[in-house]
MIKOLTI-341834 format. One record per residue: residue number from 1; residue in three letters; x, y, z of N, C-alpha, C in turn. Coordinates in steps of 0.02 Angstrom, whole numbers, plus 32768, in hexadecimal, padded with zeros to 4 digits. Layout:
<nodes>
[NUM ALA [X Y Z] [X Y Z] [X Y Z]],
...
</nodes>
This chain:
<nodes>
[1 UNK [EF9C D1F8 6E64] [EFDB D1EA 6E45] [F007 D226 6E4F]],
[2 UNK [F03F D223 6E5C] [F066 D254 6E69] [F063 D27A 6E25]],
[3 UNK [F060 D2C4 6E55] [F06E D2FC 6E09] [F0AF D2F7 6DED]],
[4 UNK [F0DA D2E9 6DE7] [F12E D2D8 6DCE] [F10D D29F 6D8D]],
[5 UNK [F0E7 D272 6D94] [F0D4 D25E 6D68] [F07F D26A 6D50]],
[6 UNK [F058 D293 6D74] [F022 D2C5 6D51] [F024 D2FB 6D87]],
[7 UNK [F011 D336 6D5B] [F01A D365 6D8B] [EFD7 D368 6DB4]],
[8 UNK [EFB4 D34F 6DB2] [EF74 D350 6DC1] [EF60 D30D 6DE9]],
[9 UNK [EF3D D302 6E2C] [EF54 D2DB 6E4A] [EF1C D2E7 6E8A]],
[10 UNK [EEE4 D2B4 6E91] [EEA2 D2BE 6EC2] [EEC4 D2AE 6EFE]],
[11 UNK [EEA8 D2C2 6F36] [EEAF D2AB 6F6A] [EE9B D262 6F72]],
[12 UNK [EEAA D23B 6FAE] [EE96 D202 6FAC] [EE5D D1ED 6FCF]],
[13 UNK [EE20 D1D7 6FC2] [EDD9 D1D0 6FE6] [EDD7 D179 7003]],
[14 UNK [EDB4 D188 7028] [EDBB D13C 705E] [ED8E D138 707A]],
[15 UNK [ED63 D0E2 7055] [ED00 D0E8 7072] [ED06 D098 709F]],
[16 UNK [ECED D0BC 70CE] [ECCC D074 70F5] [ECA1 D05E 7114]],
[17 UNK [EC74 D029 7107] [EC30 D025 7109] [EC2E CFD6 7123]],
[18 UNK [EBFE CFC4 7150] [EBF0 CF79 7172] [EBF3 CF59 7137]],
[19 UNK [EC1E CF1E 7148] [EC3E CEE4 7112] [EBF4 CEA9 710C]],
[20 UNK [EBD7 CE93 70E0] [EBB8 CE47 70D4] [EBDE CE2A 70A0]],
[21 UNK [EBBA CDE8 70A1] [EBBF CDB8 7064] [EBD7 CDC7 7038]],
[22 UNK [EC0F CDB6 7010] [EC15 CDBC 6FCE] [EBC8 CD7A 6FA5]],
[23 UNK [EBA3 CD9B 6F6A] [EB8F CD60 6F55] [EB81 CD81 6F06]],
[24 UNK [EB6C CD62 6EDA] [EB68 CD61 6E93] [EB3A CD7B 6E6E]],
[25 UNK [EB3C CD9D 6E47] [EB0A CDC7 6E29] [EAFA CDAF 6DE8]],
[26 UNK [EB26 CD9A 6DBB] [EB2F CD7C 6D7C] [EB5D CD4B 6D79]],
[27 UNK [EB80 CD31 6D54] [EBB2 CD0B 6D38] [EBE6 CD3A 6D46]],
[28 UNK [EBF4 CD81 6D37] [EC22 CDB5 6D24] [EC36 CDD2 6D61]],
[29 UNK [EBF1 CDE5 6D88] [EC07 CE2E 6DC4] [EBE9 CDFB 6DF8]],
[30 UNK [EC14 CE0F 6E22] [EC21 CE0E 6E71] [EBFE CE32 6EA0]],
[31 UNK [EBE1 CE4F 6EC1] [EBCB CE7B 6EDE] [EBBB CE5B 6F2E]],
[32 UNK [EBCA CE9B 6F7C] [EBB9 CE82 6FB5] [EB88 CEB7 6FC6]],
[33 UNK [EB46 CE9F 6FDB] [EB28 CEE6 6FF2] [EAF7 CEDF 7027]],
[34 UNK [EB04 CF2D 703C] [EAD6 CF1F 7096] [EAA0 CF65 7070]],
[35 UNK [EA7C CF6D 70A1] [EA48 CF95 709E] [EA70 CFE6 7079]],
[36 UNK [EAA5 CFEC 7093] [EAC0 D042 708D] [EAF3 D036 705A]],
[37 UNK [EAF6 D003 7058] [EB3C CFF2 701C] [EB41 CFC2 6FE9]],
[38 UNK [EB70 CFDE 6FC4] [EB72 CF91 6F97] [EBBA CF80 6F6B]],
[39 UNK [EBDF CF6C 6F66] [EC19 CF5C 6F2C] [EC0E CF28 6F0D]],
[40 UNK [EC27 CF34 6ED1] [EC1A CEFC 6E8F] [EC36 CF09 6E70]],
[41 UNK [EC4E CEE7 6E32] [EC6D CEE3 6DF4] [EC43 CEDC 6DB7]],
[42 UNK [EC4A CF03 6D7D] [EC29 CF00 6D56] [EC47 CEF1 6D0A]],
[43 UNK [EC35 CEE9 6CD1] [EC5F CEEB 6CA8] [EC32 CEF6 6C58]],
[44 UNK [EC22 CF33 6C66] [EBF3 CF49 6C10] [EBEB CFA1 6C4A]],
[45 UNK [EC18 CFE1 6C1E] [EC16 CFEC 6BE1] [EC61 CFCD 6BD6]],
[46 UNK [EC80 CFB2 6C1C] [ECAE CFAA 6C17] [ECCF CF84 6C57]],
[47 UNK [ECEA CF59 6C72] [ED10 CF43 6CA9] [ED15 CF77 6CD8]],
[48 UNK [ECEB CF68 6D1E] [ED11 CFAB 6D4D] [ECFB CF8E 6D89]],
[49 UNK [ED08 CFA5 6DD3] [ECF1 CF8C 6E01] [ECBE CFF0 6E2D]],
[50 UNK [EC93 CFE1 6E51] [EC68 D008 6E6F] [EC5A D00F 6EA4]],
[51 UNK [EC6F D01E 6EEB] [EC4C D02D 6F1F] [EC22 D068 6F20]],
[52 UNK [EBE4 D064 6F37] [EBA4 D097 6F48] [EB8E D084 6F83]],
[53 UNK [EB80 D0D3 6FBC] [EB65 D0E5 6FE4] [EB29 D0FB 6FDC]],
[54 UNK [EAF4 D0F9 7009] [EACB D115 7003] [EAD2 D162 7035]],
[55 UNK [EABF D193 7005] [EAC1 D1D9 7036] [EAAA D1D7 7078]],
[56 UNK [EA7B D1B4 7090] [EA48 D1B2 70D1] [EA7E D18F 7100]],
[57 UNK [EAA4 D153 70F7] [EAC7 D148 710E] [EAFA D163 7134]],
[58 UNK [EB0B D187 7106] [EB45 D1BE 712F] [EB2F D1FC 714E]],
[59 UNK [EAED D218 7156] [EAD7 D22D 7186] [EAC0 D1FE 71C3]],
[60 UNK [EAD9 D1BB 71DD] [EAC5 D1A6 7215] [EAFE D1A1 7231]],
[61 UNK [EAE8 D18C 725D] [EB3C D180 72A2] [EB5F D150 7287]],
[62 UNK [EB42 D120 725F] [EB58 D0E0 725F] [EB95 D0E1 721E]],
[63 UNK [EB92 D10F 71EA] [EBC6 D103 71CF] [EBD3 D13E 71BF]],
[64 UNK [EC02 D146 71A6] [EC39 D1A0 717C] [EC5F D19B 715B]],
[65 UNK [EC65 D1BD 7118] [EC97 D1C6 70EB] [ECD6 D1E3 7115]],
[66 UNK [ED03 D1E0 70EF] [ED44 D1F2 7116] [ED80 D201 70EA]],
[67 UNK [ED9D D233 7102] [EDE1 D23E 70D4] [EE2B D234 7101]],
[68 UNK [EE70 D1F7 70EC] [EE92 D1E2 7126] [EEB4 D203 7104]],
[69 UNK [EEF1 D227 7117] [EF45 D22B 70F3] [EF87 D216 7121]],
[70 UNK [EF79 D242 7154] [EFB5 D237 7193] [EFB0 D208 71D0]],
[71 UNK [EFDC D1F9 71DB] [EFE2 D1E3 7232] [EFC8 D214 7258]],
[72 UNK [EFA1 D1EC 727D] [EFA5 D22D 72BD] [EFDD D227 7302]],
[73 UNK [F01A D1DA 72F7] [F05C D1E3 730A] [F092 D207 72FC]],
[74 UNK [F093 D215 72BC] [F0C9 D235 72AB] [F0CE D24C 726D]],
[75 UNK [F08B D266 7242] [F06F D298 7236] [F08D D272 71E5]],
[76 UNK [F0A3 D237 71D3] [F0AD D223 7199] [F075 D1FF 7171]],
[77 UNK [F08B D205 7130] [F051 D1E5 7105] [F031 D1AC 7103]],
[78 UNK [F013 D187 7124] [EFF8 D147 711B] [F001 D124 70EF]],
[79 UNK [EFF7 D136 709F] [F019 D110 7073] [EFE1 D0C9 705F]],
[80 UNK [EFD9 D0A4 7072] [EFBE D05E 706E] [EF79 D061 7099]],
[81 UNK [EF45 D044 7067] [EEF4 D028 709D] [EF1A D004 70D7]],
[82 UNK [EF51 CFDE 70CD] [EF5A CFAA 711E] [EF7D CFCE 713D]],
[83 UNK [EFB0 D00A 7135] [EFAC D033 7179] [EF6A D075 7192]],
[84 UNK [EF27 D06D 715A] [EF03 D092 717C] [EED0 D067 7195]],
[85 UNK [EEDC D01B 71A0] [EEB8 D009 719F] [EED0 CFE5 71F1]],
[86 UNK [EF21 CFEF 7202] [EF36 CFDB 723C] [EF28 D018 7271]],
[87 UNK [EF07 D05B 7248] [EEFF D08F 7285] [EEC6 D09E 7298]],
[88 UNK [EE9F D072 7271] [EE4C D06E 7290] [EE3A D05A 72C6]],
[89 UNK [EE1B D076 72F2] [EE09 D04B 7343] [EDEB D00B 7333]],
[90 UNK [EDDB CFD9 7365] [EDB7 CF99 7360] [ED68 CFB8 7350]],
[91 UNK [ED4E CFE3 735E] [ED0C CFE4 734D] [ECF3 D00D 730D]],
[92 UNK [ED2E D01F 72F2] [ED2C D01F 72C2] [ED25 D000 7265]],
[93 UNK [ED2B CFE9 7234] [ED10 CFD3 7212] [ED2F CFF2 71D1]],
[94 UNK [ED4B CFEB 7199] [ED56 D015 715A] [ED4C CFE4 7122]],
[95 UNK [ED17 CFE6 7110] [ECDF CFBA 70D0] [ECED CFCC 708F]],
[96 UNK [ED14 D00A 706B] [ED23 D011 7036] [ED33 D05D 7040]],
[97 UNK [ED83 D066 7010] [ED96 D0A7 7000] [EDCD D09A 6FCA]],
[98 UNK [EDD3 D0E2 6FC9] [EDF4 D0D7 6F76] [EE41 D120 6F86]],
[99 UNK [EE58 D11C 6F62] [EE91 D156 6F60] [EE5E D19D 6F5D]],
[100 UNK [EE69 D1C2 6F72] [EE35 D214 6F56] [EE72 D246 6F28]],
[101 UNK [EE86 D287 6F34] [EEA3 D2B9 6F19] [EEC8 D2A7 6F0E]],
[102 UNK [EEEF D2CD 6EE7] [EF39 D2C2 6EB3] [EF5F D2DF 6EE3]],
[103 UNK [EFA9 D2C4 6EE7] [EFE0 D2D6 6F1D] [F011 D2DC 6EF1]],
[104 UNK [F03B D307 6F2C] [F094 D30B 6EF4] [F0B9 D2C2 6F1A]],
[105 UNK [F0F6 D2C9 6EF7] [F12F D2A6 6F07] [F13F D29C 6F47]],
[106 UNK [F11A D2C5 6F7E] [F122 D2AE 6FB9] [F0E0 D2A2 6FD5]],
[107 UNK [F0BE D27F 6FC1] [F06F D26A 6FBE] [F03B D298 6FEF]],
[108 UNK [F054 D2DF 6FE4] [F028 D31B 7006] [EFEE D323 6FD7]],
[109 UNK [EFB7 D33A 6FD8] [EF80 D34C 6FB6] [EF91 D371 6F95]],
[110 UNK [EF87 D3A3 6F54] [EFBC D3F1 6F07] [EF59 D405 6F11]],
[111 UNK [EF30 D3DF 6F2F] [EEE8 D40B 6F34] [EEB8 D423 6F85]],
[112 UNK [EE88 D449 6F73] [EE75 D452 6FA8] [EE57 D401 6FE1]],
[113 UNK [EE6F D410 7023] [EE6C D3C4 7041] [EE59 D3E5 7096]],
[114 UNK [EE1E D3C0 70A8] [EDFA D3D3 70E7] [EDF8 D399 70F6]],
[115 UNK [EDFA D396 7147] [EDFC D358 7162] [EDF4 D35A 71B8]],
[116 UNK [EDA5 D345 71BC] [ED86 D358 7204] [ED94 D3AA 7212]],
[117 UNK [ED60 D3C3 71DC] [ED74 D41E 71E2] [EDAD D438 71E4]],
[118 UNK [EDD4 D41A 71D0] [EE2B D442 71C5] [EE56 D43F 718B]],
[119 UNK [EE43 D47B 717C] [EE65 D48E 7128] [EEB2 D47D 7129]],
[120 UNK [EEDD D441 710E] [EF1D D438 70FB] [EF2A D454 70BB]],
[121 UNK [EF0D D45B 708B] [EF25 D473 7044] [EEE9 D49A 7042]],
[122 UNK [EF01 D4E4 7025] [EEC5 D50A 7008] [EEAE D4FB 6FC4]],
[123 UNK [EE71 D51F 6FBA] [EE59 D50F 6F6E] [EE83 D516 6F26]],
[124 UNK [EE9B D4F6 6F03] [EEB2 D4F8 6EDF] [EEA1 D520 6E97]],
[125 UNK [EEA2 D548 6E88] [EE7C D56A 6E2F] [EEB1 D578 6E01]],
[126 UNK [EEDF D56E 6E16] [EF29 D583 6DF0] [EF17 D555 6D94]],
[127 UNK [EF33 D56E 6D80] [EF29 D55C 6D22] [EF70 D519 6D32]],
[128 UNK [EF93 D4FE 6D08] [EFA6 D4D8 6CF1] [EFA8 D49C 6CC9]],
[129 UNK [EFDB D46C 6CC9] [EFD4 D42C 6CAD] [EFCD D3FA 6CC7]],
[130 UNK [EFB3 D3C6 6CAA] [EF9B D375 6CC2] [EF52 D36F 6CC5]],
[131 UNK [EF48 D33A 6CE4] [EEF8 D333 6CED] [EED2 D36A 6D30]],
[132 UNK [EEFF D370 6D57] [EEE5 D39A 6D94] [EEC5 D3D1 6D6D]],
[133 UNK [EEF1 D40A 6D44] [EECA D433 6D1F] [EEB9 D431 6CD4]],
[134 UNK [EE9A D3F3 6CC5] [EE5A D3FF 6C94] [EE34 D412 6CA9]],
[135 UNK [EE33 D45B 6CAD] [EDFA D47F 6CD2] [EDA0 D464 6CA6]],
[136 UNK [ED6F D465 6CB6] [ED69 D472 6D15] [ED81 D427 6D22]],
[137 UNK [EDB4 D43A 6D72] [EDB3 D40F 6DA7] [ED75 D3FF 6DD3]],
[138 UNK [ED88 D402 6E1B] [ED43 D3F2 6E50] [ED70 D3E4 6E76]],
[139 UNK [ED32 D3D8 6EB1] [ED3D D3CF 6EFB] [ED0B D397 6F1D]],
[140 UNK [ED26 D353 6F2F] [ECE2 D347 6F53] [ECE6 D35B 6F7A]],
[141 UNK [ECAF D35E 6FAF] [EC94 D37A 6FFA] [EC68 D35C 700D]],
[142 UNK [EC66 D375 704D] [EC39 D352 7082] [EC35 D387 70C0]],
[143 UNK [EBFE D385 70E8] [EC04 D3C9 7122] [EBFF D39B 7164]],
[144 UNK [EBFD D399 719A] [EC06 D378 71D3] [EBC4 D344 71DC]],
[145 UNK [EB8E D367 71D2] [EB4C D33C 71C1] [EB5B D309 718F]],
[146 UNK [EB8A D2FB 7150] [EB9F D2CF 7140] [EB74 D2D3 70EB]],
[147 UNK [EB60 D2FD 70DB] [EB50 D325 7087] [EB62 D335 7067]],
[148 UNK [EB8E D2FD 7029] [EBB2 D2E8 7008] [EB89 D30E 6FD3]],
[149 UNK [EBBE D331 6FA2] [EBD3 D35E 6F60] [EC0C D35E 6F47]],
[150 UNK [EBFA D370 6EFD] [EC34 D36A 6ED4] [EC37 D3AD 6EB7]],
[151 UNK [EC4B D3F3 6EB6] [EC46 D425 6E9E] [EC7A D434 6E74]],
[152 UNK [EC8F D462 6E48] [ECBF D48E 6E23] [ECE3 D4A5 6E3C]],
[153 UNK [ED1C D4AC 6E3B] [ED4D D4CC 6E6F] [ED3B D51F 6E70]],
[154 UNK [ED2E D553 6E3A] [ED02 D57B 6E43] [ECDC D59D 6E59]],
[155 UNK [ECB6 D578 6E4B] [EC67 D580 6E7A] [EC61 D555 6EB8]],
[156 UNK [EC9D D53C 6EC4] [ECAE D525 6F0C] [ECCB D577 6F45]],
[157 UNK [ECFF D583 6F15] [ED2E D5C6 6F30] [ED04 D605 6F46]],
[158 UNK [ECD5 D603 6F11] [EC94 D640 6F1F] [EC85 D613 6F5D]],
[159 UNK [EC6C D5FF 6F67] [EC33 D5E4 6FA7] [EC58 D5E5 6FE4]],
[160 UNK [EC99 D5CA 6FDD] [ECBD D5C3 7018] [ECCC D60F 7029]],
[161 UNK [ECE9 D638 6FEE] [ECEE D67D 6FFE] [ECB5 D6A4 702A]],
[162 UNK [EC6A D6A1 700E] [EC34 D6AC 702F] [EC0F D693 7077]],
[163 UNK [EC3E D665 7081] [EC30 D62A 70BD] [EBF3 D613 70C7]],
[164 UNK [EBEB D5F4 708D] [EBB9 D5D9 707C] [EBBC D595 708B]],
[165 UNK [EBE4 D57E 7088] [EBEE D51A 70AB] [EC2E D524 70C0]],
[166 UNK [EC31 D4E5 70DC] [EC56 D4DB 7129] [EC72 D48D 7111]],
[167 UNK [ECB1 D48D 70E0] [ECB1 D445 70E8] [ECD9 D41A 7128]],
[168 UNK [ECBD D3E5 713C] [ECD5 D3C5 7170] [ED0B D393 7148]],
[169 UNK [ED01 D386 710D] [ED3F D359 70D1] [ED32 D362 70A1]],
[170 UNK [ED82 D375 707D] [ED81 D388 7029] [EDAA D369 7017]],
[171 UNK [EDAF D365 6FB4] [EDE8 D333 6FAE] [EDE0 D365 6F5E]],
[172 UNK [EE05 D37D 6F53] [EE1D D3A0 6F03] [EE3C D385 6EDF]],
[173 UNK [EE22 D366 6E8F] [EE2F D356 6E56] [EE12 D36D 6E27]],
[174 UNK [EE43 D357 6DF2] [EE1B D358 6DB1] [EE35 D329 6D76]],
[175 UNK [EE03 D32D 6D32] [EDEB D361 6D3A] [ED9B D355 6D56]],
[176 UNK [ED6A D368 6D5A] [ED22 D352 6D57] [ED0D D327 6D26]],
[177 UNK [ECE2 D2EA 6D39] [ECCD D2BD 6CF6] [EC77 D2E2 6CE4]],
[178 UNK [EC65 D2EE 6D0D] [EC18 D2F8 6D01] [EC07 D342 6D2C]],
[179 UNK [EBF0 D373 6D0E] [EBF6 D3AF 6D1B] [EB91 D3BF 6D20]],
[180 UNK [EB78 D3CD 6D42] [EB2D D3D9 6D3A] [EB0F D3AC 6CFF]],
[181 UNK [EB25 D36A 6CFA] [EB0C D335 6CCB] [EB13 D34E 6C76]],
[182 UNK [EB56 D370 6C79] [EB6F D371 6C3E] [EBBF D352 6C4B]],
[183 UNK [EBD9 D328 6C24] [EC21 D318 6C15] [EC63 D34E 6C10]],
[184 UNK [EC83 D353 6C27] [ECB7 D37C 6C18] [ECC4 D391 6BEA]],
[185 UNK [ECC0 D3C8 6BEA] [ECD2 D3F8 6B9F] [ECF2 D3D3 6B69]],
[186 UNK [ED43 D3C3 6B95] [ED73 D3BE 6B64] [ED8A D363 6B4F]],
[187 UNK [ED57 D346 6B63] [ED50 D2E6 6B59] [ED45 D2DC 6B2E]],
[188 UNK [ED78 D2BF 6AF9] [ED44 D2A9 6AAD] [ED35 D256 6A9C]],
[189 UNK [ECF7 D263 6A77] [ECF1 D22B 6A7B] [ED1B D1DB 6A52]],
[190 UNK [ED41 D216 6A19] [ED6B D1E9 6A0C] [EDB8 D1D7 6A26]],
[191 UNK [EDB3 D1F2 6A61] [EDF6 D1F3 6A83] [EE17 D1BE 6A88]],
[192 UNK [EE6C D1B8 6A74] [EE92 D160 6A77] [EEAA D157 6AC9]],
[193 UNK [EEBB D19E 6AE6] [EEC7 D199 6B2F] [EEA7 D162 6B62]],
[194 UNK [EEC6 D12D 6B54] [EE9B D0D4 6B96] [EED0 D0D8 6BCC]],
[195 UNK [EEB2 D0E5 6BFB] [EEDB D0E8 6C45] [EEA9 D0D5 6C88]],
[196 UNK [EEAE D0AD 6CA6] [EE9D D089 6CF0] [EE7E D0CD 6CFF]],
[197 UNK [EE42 D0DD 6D09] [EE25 D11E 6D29] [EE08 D11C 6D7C]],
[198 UNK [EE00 D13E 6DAD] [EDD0 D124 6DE0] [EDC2 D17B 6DE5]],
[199 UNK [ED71 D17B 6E0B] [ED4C D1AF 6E19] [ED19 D1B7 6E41]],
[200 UNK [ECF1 D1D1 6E51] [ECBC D1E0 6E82] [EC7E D207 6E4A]],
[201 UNK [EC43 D1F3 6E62] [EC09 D207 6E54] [EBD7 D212 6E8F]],
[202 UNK [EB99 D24C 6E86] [EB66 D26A 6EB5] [EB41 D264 6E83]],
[203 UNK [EB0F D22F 6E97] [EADF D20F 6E6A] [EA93 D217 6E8B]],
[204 UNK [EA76 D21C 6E38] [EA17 D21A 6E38] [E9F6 D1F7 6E80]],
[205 UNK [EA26 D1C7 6E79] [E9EF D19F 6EAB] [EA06 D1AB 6EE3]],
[206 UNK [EA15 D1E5 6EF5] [EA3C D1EB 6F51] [EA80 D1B6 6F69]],
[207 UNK [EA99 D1A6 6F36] [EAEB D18D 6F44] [EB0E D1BB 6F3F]],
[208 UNK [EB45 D191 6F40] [EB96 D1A4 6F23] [EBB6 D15E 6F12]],
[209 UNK [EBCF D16A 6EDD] [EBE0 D123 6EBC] [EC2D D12B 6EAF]],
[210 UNK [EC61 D110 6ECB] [ECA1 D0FC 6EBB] [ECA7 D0DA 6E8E]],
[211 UNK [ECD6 D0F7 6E5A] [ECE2 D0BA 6E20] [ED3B D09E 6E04]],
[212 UNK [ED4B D06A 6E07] [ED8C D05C 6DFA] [ED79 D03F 6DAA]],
[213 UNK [EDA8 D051 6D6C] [ED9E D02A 6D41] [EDBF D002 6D3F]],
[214 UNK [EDC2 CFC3 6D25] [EDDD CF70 6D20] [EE06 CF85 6CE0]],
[215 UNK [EE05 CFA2 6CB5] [EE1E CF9F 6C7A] [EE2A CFE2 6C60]],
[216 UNK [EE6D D001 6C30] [EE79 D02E 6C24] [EE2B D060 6BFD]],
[217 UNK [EE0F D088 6C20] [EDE7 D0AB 6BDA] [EDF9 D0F9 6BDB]],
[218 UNK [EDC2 D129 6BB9] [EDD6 D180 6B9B] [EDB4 D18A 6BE4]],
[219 UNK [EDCF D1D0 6BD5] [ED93 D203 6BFD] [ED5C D203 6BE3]],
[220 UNK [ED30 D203 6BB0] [ED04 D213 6B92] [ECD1 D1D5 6BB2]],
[221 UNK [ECF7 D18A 6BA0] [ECE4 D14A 6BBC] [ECB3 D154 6C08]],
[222 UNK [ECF1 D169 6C33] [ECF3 D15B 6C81] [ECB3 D18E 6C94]],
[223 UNK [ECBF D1CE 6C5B] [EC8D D20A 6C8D] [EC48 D1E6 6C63]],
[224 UNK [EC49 D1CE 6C2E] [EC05 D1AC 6C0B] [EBE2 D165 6C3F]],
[225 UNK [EC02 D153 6C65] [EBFD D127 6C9E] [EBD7 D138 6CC9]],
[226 UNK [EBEC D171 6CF7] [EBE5 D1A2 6D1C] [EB9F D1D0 6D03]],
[227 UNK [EB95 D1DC 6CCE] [EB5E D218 6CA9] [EB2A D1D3 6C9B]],
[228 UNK [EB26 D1A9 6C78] [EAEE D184 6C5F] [EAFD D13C 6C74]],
[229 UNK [EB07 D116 6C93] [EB05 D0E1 6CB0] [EAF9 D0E9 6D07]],
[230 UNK [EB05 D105 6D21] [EB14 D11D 6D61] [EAE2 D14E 6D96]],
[231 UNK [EAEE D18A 6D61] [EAA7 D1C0 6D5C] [EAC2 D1E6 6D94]],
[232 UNK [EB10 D1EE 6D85] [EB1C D231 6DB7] [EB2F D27F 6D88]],
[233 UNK [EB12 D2A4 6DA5] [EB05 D2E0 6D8F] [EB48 D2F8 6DA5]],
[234 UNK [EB7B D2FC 6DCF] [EBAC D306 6DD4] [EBD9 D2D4 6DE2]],
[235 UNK [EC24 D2DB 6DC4] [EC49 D2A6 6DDE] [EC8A D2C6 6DD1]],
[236 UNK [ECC0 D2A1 6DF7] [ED06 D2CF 6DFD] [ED39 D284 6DE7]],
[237 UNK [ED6D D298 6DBF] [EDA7 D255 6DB0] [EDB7 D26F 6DF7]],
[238 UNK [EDE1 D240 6E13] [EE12 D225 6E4D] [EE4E D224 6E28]],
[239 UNK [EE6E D1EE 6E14] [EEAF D1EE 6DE0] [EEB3 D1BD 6DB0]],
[240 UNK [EEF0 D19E 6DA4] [EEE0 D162 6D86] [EF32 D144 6D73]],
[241 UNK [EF30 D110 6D56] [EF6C D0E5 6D4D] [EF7E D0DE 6D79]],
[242 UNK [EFBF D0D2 6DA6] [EFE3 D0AB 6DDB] [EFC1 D0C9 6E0F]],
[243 UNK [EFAA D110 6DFA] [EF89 D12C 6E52] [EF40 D114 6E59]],
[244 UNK [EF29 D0E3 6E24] [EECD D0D9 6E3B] [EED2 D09A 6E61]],
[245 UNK [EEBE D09D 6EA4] [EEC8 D077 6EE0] [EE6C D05E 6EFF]],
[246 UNK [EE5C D01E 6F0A] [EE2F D013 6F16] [EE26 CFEE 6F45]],
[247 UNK [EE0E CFEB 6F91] [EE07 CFC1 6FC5] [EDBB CFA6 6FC5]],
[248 UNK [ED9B CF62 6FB4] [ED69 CF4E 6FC3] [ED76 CF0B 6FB7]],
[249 UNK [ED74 CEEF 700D] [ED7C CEA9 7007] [ED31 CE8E 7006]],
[250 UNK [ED16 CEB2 6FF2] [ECC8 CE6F 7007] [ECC9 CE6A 6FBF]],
[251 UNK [ECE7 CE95 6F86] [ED01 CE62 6F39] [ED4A CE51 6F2C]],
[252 UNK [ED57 CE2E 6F5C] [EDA4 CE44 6F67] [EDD9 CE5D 6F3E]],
[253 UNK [EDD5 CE9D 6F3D] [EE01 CEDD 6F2D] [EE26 CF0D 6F6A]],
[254 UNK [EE6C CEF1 6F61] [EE84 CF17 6F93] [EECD CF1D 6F76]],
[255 UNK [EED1 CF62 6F58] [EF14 CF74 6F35] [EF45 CF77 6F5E]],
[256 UNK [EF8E CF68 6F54] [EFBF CF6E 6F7C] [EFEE CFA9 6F5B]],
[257 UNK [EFD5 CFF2 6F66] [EFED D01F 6F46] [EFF2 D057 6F88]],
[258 UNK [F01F D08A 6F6F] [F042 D0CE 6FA5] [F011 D100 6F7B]],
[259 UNK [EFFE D127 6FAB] [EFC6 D156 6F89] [EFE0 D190 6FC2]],
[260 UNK [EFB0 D1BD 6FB6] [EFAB D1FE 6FD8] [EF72 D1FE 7003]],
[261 UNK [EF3D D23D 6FFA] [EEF7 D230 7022] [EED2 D1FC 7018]],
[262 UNK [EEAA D1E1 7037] [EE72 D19A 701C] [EE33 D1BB 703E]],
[263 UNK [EDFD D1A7 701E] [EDC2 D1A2 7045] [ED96 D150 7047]],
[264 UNK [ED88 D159 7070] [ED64 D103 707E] [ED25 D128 70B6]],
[265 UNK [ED00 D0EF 70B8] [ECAD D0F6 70CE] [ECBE D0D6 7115]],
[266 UNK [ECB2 D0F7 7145] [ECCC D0B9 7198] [EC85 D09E 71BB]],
[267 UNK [EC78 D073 71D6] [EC43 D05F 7206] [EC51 D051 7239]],
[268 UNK [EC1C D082 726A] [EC3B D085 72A4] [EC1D D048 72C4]],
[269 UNK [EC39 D018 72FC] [EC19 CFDC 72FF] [EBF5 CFE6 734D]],
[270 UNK [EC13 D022 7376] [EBF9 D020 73B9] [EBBF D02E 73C1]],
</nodes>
């Protein structure tokens, strides 16, 4: 969501993964799933929709997380899944992605943003207002081998300072929902704050789980999603209200919204 209306504002993440069947899980949720993937709809603790990768996956040839923002014509913002979805080659494939980092008013990334090893925005630690800094923020990542993390912006800055990882794609928000499998400091549980949330999780069972919520809920809600339903030990908000953007047609979800960065999961088909 543009910082003009939060100052705080994820990059946009964009997953795409080999498409099957939509078919039925319950009465309620939807779900399409192949061996490495899966989207569905769910609705207890609360209405939301979910794409999950499996980690193993994205170490093969066959598919990769991905972060889109610009043309590579004329260096402008893409804006819409159907113009990143008109610059994909034919053997290409984009199975589910979602908006990633928070952008300003001219839908540039306000956080740190890597993309095929090339730093466009540096790390962000600056103090301020909005959701970007309810500190702690984060960073997801990933290194060229394709080893997806969700760290602290922090103890991201140390490491990178030390050159200690090498990210091949980053996407900076905040604030963090799930911090070493504790909740964010500052989330309460009686919070009245209900707003459309979407986020990313690095989960127990060797995923990463995308989540759009269906219905306004708290922070406290979304990162309790994320911490004990889910079982990710780390997880980062993306944004939320007009900027939470969700592409997965195998439940057919495909927002018609202007975003900034996206990440989506691609399969390569050659």
């Amino acid at each position: 969501m543009p910082s003009s209306i939060f100052t705080l504002s994820l990059s946009t993440i964009v997953l795409a993964l080999g498409l099957s069947a939509c078919q039925q899980t319950n009465t309620n949720a939807a779900s399409s799933n192949t061996d490495s993937w899966s989207c569905q709809t769910e609705d207890t603790p609360f209405a939301y929709s979910v794409c999950r990768v499996d980690a193993a996956a994205l170490a093969s040839e066959r598919y990769s997380l991905q972060l889109f923002w610009q043309s590579s014509d004329n260096n402008e913002p893409l804006l819409t899944f159907n113009t990143l979805l008109a610059t994909l080659p034919n053997y290409e494939t984009l199975n589910f992605a979602m908006n990633a980092g928070m952008y300003n008013e001219n839908y540039a990334p306000i956080g740190y943003t890597v993309i095929e090893g090339k730093e466009l925005k540096s790390l962000n630690t600056k103090e301020g207002g909005g959701n970007f800094h309810l500190l702690p923020n984060g960073v997801m990542w990933w290194d060229k081998a394709g080893n997806v993390q969700i760290t602290e912006s922090n103890a991201l800055d140390e490491q990178l300072n030390n050159g200690d990882v090498q990210p091949w794609y980053a996407t900076q928000s905040g604030p963090m929902l799930v911090i070493n499998n504790e909740i964010h400091p500052q989330f309460k549980p009686d919070s009245t704050s209900l707003k459309i949330r979407n986020g990313a999780g690095v989960c127990s069972d060797d995923s990463i789980q995308f989540v759009n919520s269906d219905e306004p809920v708290t922070f406290y809600q979304f990162a309790s999603l994320f911490k004990d339903n889910l079982s990710c030990p780390n997880a980062l908000f993306l944004d939320g209200g007009i900027a939470s953007a969700l592409y997965a047609p195998s439940i057919d979800k495909q927002d018609k919204k202007e975003m900034g960065v996206m990440i989506g999961v691609v399969e390569n088909k050659e």
